[in-house]
N, C-alpha and C positions, 0 to 999 in steps of 0.2 A: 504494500500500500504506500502510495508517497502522500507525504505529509508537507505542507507548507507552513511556514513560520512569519509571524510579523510579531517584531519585538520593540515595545516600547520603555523607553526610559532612561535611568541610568544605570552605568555598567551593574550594580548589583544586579537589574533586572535582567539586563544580558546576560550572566551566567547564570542566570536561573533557565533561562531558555535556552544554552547549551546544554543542562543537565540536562531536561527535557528530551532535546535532538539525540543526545547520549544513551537516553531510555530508550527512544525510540529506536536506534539503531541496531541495538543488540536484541533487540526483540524482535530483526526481519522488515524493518519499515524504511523508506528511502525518505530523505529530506528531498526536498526540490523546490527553486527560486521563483518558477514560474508558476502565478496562483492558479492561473485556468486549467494546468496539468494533477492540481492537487485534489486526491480523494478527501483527504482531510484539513482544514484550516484552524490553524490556532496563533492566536491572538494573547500576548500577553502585555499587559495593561499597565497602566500608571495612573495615580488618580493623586502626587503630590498636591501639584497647585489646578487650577481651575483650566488652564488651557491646556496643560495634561491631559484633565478629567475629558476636556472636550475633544481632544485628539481619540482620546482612544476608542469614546463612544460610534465619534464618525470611521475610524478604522474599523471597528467594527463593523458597521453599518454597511460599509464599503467590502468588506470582506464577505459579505453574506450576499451579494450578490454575484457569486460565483457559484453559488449553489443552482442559481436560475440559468447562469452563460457559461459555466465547466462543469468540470466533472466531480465538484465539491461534492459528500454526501455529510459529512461533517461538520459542523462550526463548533468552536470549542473557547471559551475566554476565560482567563489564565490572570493571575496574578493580586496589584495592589485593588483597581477594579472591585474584583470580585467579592475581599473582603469588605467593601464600604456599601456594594451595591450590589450583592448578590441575586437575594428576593426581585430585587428592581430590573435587574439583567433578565432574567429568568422571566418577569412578567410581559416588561415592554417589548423585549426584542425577541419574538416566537422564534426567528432563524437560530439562535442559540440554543446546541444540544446539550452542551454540557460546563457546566463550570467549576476551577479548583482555583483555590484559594493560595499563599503563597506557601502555608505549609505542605500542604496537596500534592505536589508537584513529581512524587511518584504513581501520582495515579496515570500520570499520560498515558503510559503505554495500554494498561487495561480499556481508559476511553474509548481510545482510537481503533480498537479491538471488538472484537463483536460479545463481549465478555464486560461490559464495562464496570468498574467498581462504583459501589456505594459513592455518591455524593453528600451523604449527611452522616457519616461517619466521622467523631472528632477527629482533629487530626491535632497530632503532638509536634512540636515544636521542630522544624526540620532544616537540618544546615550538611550538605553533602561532605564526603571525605575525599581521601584521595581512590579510594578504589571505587568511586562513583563513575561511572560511564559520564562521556561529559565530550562534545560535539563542538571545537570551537568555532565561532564566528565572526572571529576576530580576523584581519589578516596575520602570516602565518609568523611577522617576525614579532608580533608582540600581544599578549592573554592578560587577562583579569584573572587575578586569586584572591578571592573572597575568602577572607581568614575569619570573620567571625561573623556573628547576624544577631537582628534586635538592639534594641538601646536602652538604658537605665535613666536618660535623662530626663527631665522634666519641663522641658522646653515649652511652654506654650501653644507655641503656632505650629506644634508638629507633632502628626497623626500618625506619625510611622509605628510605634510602639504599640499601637492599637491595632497594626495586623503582623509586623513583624516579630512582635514577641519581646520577650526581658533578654538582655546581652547576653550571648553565648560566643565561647572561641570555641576553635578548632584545636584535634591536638597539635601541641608542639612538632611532633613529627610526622604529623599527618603533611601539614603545610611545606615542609620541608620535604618529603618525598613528592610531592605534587611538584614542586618547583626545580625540583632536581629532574624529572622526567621533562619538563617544558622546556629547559633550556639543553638536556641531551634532543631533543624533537627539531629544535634548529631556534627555539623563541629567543630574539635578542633582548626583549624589553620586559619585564615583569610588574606590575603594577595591585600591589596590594591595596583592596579595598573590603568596607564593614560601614554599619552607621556611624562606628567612630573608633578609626585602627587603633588607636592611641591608649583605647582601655583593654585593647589584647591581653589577656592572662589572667585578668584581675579575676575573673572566677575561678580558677585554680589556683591563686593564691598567688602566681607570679608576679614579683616587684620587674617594674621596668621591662615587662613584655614584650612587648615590640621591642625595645633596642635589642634584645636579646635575640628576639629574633629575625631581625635585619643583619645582624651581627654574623649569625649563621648561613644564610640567605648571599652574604658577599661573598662568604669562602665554601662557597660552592665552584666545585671546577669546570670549566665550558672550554669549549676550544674554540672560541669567539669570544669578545669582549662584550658587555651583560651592562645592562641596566636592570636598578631596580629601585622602584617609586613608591611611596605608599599616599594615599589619598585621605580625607574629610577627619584632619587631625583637631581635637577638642581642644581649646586653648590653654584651660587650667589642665590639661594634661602630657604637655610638653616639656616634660623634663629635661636638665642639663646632661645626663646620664643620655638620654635619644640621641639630643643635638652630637654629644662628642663623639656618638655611634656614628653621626651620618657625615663628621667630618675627617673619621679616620681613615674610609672605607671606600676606594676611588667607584666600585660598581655602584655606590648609592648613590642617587640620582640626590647630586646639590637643590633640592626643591621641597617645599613644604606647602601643603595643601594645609589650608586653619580657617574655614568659617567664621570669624567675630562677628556675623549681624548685624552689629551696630555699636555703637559708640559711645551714646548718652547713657549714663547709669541710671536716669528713667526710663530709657527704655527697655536698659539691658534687665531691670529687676523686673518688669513686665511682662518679658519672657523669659525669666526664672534661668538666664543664666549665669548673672551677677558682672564682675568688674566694668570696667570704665577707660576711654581712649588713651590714660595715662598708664594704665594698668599693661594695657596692649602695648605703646611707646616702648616702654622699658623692655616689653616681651620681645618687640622686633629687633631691639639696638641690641639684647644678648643672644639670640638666633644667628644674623647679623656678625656679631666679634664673635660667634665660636662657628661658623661654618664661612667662610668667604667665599663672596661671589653667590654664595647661596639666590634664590628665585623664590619669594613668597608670593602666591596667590591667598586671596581671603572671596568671600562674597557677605555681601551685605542685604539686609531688608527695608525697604522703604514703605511709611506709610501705615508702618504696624499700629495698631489701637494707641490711643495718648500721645503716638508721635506730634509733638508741637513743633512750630518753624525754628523754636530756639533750639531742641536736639535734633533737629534735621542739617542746622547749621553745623552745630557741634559736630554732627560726623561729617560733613563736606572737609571744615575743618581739618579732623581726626586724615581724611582719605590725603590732604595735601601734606601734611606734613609725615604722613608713612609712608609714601612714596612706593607705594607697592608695584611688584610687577605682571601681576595681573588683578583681574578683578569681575566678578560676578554681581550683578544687581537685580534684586528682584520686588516685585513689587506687591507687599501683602495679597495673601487670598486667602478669604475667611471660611473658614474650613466647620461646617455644622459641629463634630465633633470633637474639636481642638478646643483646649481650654482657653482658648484669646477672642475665641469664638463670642466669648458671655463680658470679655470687658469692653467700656465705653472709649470714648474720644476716638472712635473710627473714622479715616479720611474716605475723602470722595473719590472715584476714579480718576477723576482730571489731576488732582490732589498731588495722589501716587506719581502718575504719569510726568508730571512737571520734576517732580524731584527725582524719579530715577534719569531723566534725560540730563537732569543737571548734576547727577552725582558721574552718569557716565560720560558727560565733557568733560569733568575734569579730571576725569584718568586717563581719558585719550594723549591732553597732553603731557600728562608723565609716562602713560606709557610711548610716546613716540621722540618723548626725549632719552628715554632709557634705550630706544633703540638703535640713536642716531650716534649714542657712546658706543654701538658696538660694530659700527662702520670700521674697515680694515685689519679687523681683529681675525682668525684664526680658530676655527671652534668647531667640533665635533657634532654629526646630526647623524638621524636614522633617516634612511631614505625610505619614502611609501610610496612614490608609484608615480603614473603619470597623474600631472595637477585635473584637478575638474573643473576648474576655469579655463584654461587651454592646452591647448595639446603641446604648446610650443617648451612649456618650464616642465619642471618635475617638481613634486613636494617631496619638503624634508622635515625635520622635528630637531628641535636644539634637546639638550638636556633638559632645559626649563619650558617645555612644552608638551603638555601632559596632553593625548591623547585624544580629540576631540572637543576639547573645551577652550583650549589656549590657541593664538597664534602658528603660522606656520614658516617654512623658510621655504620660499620658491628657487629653484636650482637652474641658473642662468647660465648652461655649461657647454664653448665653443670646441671643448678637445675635445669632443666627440668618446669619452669615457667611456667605455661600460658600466652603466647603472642597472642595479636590480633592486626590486624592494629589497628592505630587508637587510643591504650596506649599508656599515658604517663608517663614514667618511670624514676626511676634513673639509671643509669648504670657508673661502675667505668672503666675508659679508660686506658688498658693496654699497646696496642700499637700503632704507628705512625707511619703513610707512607706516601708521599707527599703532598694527600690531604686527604685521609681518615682515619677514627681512628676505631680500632678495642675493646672492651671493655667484659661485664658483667655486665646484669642488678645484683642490690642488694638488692632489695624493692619487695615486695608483690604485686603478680597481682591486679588492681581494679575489684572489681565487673566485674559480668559478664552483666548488665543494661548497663556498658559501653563501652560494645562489639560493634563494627560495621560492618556492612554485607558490600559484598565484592559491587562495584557498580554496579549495573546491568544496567547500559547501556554505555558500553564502545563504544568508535567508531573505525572506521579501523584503524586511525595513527595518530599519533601526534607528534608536539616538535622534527622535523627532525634534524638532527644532525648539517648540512646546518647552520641555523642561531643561532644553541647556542655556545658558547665559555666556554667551565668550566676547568678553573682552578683556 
């Protein structure tokens, strides 16, 4: 039977849907990109913010008419979705056969089977290992590994905990044999991700988790040069103990993915994370003196309940003087179930909208000054392929350019090189544009042993424009 996939969200959601692909595979079922060849469709969902919710509805929507123009016999919807709007799924949308929730996610294969399991069986808490079947859909030189799932925090504006469950890691060397296979398979790039890497272990009792196991993670052996990134670091949980891990260790990716939302300590006690734009200052200036050269990304909220103009200033403020190198903006979405949901001093849409435009001009110009420092410099990128803008450059990715959300380096390259995805290269950066840098590699192709074939199991879609923010 082939099975088609449409994946929505962020990477956690993405290897959720390679597990899936992974169920499927070993149970005799074919993935396949093209939806009208598919007996089954499955849709897995996001329902963060509001143009999420609305993405996924009409993906659906959209997918279910394949059943009337292919050979769809199936529709199947999967994911965050499901847990908020299950009942609602199920009533509104008849083309909907079946639906699993995120713990669920071993049921694919039964589904899609003429066999299908129980859908109102609890399901317990579910975070795959390394011997989990698992489909990647990544291209082939760099994967997502999802080291833990669920969250402990008390954030306000955020429903994730409500289908993801209380914070669970992985074992120690579960994570570790998973990443030791991905980098013998040919992956150059590793990119650890959880709702918050940064409390890794704490449920096993491990102090200092993550560095420890970054730590391990670098002295793994490849016969290629590695990257490795970890992503959505808690800010009170950035130890000096991580930092001098990520500054000893040349494979760890000089970058720090830290969410601060915002700035104003009214706002910040509003969504029950606490400190304050001073608090963070000092957090950047020792990140900063113990890792050099370091790349911090943050994202921020605008427009949350109580936000006044005078802490909206404040974190403009706060954004000019940390000088960040990327940056994420988003604009409240009042979520029925979120506890920020029941407090007052809510903004209007226009509201929102004026201040994210305004918080994101003025990162444009630090970050297009940050980029114009790095004209005739000399710097290491991963090549991905030919660009999607034109056929004429190629993209590449610096160290500080995390996959999908950041900036990119277009590859302006007259010697006629040998480029394959998947190299890693030098290239000298000649010019600078807001967020991306345009260059020339200067270094000799590697071997052709460290060529990588194109992936051959892509699915319908992914990484909808909806829940990412890049700038």
């Amino acid at each position: 039977m082939k099975i088609g996939f449409v994946s929505l969200g962020c990477p956690k959601n993405l290897v959720d849907s390679e597990v899936m692909m992974g169920q499927l595979t070993v149970n005799g079922h074919q993935i396949t990109a093209q939806p009208e060849d598919a007996d089954v469709i499955v849709v897995n969902t996001c329902s963060f913010i509001d143009p999420a919710k609305q993405e996924s509805v009409d993906t659906i929507l959209e997918m279910a008419e394949y059943k009337k123009t292919g050979r769809a016999q199936k529709l199947i919807v999967a994911g965050c979705l499901v847990e908020r709007f299950r009942d609602d799924i199920r009533k509104n949308i008849p083309d909907v056969d079946h639906v699993i929730g995120t713990n669920e996610i071993e049921k694919i294969a039964a589904l899609c089977g003429d066999s299908p399991a129980s859908e109102t069986d609890p399901a317990a808490p579910y975070l795959y290992h390394e011997a989990t079947p698992r489909l990647r859909a990544t291209p082939r030189h760099y994967a997502y590994l999802k080291i833990a799932e669920g969250c402990d925090h008390p954030c306000t504006f955020c429903i994730i905990p409500q289908f993801r469950g209380a914070f669970r890691s992985r074992r120690f060397e579960s994570v570790i044999s998973e990443a030791t296979r991905l980098f013998q398979e040919g992956v150059r790039e590793i990119n650890l991700i959880g709702q918050d890497t940064t409390c890794y272990g704490e449920d096993f009792g491990l102090k200092d988790g993550l560095a420890q196991l970054l730590e391990r993670l670098a002295q793994i052996e490849t016969p290629h040069e590695k990257w490795v990134r970890f992503l959505y670091a808690y800010p009170n949980k950035v130890t000096q103990k991580l930092l001098d891990t990520i500054a000893a260790h040349p494979a760890l990716v000089k970058y720090i993915d830290m969410p601060l939302q915002h700035a104003s300590a009214n706002v910040l006690k509003r969504m029950k994370r606490g400190a304050n734009g001073d608090i963070f200052l000092k957090l950047l200036e020792r990140i900063r003196r113990t890792i050099p050269g370091v790349a911090v990304r943050s994202s921020f909220i605008v427009g949350f309940p109580g936000e006044t103009d005078r802490d909206f200033e404040e974190l403009c403020q706060f954004v000019e003087a940390a000088k960040l190198d990327r940056l994420g903006v988003f604009t409240y979405s009042d979520e029925e179930t979120s506890k920020s949901f029941h407090l007052d001093g809510k903004s209007n849409e226009r509201t929102k909208y004026n201040r994210k435009r305004r918080l994101m001009a003025i990162q444009r110009k630090i970050s297009k000054a940050r980029n114009r420092k790095l004209i005739g410099s000399e710097v290491r990128v991963l090549l991905e392929g030919p660009s999607k803008e034109t056929e004429l450059l190629w993209e590449a990715r610096l160290p500080s350019q995390a996959p999908e959300i950041d900036g990119v380096c277009y590859v302006n390259d007259d010697n006629e090189t040998v480029m394959r995805p998947g190299q890693m290269r030098t290239m000298r950066i000649s010019e600078a544009h807001d967020y991306d840098l345009v260059g020339g590699l200067i270094d000799e192709a590697p071997p052709e042993s460290f060529a990588l074939p194109v992936n051959p199991f892509p699915i319908l879609r992914s990484s909808p424009e909806a829940t990412r923010q890049r700038l």
